[in-house]
C-alpha positions as CSV (number, residue, x, y, z in Angstrom):
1,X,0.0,0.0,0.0
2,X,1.6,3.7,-0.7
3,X,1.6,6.2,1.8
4,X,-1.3,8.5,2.1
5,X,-0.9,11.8,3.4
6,X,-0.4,15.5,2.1
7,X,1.8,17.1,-0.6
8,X,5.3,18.0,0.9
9,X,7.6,20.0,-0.6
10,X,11.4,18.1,-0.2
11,X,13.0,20.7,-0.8
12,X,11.8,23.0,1.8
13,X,11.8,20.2,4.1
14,X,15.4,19.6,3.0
15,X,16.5,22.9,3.8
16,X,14.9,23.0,6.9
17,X,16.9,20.0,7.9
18,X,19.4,21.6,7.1
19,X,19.0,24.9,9.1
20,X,18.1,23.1,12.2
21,X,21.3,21.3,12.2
22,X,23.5,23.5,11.7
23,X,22.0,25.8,13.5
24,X,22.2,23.2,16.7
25,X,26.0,22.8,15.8
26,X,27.2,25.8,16.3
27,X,24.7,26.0,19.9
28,X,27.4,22.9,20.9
29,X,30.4,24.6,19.6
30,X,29.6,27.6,21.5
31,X,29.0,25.3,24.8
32,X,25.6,26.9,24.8
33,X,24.1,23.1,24.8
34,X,26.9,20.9,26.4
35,X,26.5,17.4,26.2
36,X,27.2,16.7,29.8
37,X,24.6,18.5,30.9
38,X,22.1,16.7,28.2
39,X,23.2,13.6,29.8
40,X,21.9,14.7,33.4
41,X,18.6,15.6,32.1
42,X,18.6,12.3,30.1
43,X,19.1,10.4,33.7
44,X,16.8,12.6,35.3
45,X,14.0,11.7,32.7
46,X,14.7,7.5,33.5
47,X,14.5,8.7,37.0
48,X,11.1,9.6,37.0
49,X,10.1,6.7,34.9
50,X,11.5,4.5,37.5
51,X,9.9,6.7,40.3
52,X,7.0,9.0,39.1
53,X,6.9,10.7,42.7
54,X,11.0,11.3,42.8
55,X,11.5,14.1,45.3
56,X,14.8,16.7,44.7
57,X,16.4,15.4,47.5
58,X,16.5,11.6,46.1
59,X,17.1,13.2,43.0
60,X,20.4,14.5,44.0
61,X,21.4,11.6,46.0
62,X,21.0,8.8,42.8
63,X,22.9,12.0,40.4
64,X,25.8,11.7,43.5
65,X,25.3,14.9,43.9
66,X,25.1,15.2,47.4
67,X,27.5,16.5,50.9
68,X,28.5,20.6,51.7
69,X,28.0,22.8,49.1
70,X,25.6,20.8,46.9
71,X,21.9,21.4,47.3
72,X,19.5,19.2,46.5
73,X,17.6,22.7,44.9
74,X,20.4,22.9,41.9
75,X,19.3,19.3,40.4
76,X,15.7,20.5,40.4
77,X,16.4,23.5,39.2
78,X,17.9,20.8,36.1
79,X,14.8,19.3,36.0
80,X,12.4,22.9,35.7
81,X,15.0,23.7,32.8
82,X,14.1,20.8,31.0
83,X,10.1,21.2,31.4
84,X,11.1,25.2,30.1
85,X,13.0,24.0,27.4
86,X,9.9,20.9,26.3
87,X,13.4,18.6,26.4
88,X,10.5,16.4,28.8
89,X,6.7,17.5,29.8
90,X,4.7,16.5,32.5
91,X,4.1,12.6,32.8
92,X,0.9,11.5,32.3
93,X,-1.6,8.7,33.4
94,X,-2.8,6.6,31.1
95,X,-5.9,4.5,32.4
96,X,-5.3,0.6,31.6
97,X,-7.9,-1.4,29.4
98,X,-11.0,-2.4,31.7
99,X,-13.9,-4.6,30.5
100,X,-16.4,-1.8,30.5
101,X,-13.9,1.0,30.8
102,X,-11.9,0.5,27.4
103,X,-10.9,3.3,25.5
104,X,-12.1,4.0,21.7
105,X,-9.8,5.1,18.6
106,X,-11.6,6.9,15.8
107,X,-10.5,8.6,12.5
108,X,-12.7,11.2,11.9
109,X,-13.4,13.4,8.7
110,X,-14.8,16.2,8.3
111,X,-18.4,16.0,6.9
112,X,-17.7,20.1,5.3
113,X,-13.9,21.0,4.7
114,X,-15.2,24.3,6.2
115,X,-13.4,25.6,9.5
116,X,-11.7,23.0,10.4
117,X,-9.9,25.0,13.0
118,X,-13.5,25.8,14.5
119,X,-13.9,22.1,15.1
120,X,-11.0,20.9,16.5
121,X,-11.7,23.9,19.4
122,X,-15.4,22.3,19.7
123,X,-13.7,19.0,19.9
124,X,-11.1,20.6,22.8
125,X,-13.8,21.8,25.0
126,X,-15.5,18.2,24.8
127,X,-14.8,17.3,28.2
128,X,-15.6,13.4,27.2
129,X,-12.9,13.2,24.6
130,X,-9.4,11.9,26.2
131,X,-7.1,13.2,22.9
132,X,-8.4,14.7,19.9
133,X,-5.1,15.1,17.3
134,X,-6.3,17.3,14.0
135,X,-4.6,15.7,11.1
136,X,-3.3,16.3,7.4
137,X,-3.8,13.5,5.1
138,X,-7.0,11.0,4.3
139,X,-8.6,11.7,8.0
140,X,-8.8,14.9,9.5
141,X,-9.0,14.0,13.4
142,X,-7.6,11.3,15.3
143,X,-10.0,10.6,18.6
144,X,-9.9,8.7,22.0
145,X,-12.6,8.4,24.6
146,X,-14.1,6.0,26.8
147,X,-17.4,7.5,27.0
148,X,-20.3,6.5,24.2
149,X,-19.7,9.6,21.6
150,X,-21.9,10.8,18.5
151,X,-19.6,12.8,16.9
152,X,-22.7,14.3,14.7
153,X,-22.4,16.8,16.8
154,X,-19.3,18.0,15.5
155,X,-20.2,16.9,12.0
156,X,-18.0,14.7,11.8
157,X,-17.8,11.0,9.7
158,X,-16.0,7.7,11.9
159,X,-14.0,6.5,8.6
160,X,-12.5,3.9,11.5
161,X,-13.6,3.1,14.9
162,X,-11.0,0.2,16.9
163,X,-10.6,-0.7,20.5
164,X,-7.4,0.6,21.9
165,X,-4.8,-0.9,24.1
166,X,-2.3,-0.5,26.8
167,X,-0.3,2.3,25.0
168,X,4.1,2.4,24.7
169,X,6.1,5.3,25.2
170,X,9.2,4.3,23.9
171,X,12.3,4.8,26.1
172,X,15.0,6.7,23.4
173,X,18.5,4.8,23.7
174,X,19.4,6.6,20.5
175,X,19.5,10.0,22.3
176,X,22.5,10.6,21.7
177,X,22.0,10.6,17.8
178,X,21.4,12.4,14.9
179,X,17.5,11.4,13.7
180,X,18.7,10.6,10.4
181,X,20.9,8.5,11.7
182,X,19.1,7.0,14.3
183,X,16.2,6.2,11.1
184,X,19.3,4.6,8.8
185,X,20.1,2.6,12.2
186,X,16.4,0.7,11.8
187,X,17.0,-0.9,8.8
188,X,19.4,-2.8,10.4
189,X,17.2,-4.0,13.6
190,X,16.8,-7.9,13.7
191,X,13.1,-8.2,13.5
192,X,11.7,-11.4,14.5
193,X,7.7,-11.7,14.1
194,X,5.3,-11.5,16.9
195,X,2.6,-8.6,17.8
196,X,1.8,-6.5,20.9
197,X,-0.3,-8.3,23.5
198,X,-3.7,-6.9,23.4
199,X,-4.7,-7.2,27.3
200,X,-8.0,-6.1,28.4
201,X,-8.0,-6.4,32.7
202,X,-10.7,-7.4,35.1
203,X,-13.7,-4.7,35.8
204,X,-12.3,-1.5,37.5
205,X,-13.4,-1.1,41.0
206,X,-13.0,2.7,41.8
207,X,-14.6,4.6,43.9
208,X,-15.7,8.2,43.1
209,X,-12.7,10.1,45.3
210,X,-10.4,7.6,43.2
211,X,-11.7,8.7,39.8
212,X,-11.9,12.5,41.0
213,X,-8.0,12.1,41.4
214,X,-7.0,10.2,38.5
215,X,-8.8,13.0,36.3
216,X,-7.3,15.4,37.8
217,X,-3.5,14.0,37.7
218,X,-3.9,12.7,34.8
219,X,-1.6,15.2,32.9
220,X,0.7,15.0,35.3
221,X,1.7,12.5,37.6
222,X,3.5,14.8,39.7
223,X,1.3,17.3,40.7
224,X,1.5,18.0,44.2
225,X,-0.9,15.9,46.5
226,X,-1.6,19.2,48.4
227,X,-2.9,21.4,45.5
228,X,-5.1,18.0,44.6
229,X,-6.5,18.1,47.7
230,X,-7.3,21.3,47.5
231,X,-9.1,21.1,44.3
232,X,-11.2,17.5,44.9
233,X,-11.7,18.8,49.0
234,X,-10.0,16.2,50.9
235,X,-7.0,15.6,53.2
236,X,-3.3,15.6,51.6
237,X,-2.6,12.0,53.3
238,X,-6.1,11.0,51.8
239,X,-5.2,11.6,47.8
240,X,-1.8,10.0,48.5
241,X,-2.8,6.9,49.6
242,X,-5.5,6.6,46.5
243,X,-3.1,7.4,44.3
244,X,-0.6,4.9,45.1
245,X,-2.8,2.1,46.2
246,X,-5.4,2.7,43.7
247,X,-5.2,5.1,41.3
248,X,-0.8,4.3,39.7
249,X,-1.3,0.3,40.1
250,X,-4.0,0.9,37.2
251,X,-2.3,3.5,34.9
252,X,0.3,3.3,32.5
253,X,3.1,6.4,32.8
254,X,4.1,8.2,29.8
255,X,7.0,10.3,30.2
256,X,8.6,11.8,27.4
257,X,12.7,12.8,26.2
258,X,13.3,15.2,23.0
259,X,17.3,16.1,23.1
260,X,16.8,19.0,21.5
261,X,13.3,20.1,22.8
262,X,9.4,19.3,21.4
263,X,9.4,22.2,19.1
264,X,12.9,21.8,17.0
265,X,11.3,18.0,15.6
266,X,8.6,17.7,13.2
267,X,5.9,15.6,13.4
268,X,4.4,12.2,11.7
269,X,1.5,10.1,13.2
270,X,1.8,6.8,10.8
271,X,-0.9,3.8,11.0
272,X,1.1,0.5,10.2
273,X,0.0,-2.9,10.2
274,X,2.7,-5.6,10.6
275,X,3.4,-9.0,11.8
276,X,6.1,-7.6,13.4
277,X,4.6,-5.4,15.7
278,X,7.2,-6.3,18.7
279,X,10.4,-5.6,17.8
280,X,9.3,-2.9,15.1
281,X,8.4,-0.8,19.0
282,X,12.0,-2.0,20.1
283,X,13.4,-0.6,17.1
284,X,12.0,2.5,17.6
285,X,14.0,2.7,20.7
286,X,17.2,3.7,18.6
287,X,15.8,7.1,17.7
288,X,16.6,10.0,19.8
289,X,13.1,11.0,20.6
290,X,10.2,9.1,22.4
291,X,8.1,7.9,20.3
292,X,3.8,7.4,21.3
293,X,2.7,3.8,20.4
294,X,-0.9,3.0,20.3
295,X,-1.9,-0.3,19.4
296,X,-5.3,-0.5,17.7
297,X,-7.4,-3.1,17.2
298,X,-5.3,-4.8,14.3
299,X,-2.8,-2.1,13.6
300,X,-0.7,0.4,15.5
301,X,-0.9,4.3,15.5
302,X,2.7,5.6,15.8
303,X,3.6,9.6,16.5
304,X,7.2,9.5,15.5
305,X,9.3,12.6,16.0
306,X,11.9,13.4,13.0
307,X,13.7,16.6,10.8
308,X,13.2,15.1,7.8
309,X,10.0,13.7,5.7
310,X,12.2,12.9,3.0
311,X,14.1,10.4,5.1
312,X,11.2,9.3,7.1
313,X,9.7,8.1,4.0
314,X,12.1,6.6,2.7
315,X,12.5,4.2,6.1
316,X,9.2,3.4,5.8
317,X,9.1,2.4,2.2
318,X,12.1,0.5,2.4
319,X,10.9,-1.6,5.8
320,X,7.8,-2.5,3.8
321,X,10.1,-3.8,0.6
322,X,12.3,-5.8,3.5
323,X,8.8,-7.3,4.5
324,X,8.8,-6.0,8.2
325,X,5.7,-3.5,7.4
326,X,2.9,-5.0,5.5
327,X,1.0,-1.4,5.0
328,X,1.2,2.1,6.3
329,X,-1.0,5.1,6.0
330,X,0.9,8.1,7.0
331,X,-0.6,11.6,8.6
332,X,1.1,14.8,9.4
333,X,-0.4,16.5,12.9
334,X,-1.4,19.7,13.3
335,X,-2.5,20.3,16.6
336,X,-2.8,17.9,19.3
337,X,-5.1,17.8,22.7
């Protein structure tokens, strides 16, 4: 199958490649973006992966940096700079698959191509939708929710409705690289076949104080238990011990690490289907940027971050020659709730 998706020039995306990277060079040769400390923020983010509710002070003490002088302040002062710079964001919680609490996936077009703008606000203030990503190619929204949706009200068209599962935020080993690099560097994975497991858990018992706090850490997993328990009106101790016993055991964390920050890497959200599904999301592990994996029904929706189309493409076409994709349908995002 060929890709779908909009026209791009290559030559502007070419030379944009180009810019960014030399314009990042000569931020390194200046020491204005040392390596070393990339490499603390790197550690810091696989921190917080291993312990979502990391305080400075443990922080410090895994980073060595620790006895007179050193202040446990200076390492999260490391950590601020990176949420400044969008080199991470905010974890977030990402509710498990529960029979009769399972999230939906729709592609959505537009019934008019008027304001399109207009109805990816609507679609923002929806309170019931969990993501809403507008899109450039053969669908204009991509959609998640657990609640039972008509989207007539937004006149909008499901062109494909699937369950969704437990969703991968890859951790980047390739950090370190170049993303062109880093895509060469896939080719050369040794696939071996086998899919994602699609595991759908036992009913959710929740009470109502435990799904007050899940929505409302649910963008980040470190908000401060105090300024929750302000909002929901309850004790501090109270929304700790919810979250932990409760509330984390049934989430999945995504935590995020762009070397060079969100904003310098374009964007592609790619549907492939592949008997391969396993390794392709270990493979993707060699770029430098996470990458969000969301495995559909019979396929997976993929956001890959990268500075050039041209290159992207050309990954993609030649995994599907080597066999290791079967078909891909490939989207460009726009704006993303």
């Amino acid at each position: 199958m060929r890709p779908i998706g909009p026209h791009v020039s290559l030559r502007s995306q070419a030379s944009s490649t180009c810019y960014r990277k030399t314009y990042m060079e000569v931020l390194i040769f200046l020491g204005m973006y040392p390596w070393k400390i990339l490499e603390t923020y790197y550690r810091l983010y696989k921190m917080v992966i291993d312990d979502l509710r990391l305080t400075p002070k443990d922080m410090a003490k895994r980073l060595g940096h620790v006895g007179r002088g050193r202040s446990p302040s200076t390492i999260y002062k490391h950590y601020q700079n990176m949420l400044e710079k969008k080199i991470t964001k905010n974890p977030i919680l990402v509710l498990k698959p529960f029979e009769g609490s399972q999230s939906k996936a729709f592609f959505c077009r537009k019934d008019s191509r008027d304001e399109l703008s207009s109805t990816f606000s609507s679609l923002h203030k929806d309170k019931r939708l969990d993501y809403v990503l507008f899109l450039s190619g053969s669908c204009d929204f991509f959609i998640t929710t657990r609640k039972d949706v008509s989207f007539d009200e937004h006149q909008l068209t499901v062109i494909e409705k699937a369950d969704l599962f437990n969703p991968v935020f890859t951790i980047p080993q390739g950090w370190k690289r170049e993303t062109n690099e880093a895509l060469d560097s896939l080719l050369g994975y040794d696939f071996q076949k086998g899919v994602i497991q699609r595991t759908v858990w036992n009913t959710l018992e929740w009470d109502e104080l435990d799904w007050k706090i899940y929505e409302n850490m649910k963008h980040n997993g470190r908000k401060e238990f105090a300024k929750v328990a302000r909002e929901i009106d309850v004790w501090p101790k109270t929304v700790q011990k919810h979250f932990f016993d409760h509330v984390l055991p049934h989430c999945t964390t995504g935590h995020y690490f762009f070397p060079r920050g969100y904003d310098f890497y374009d964007k592609a959200f790619l549907k492939i289907r592949s008997s391969y599904e396993r390794d392709l999301v270990r493979a993707l592990e060699r770029l430098p940027c996470t990458s969000y994996v969301y495995p559909l029904g019979k396929e997976l929706a993929i956001t890959i971050f990268h500075n050039s189309m041209t290159n992207l493409m050309e990954t993609m076409q030649k995994m599907e020659e080597m066999g290791i994709i079967d078909a891909y349908l490939l989207f460009v995002p726009l704006f993303y709730l």
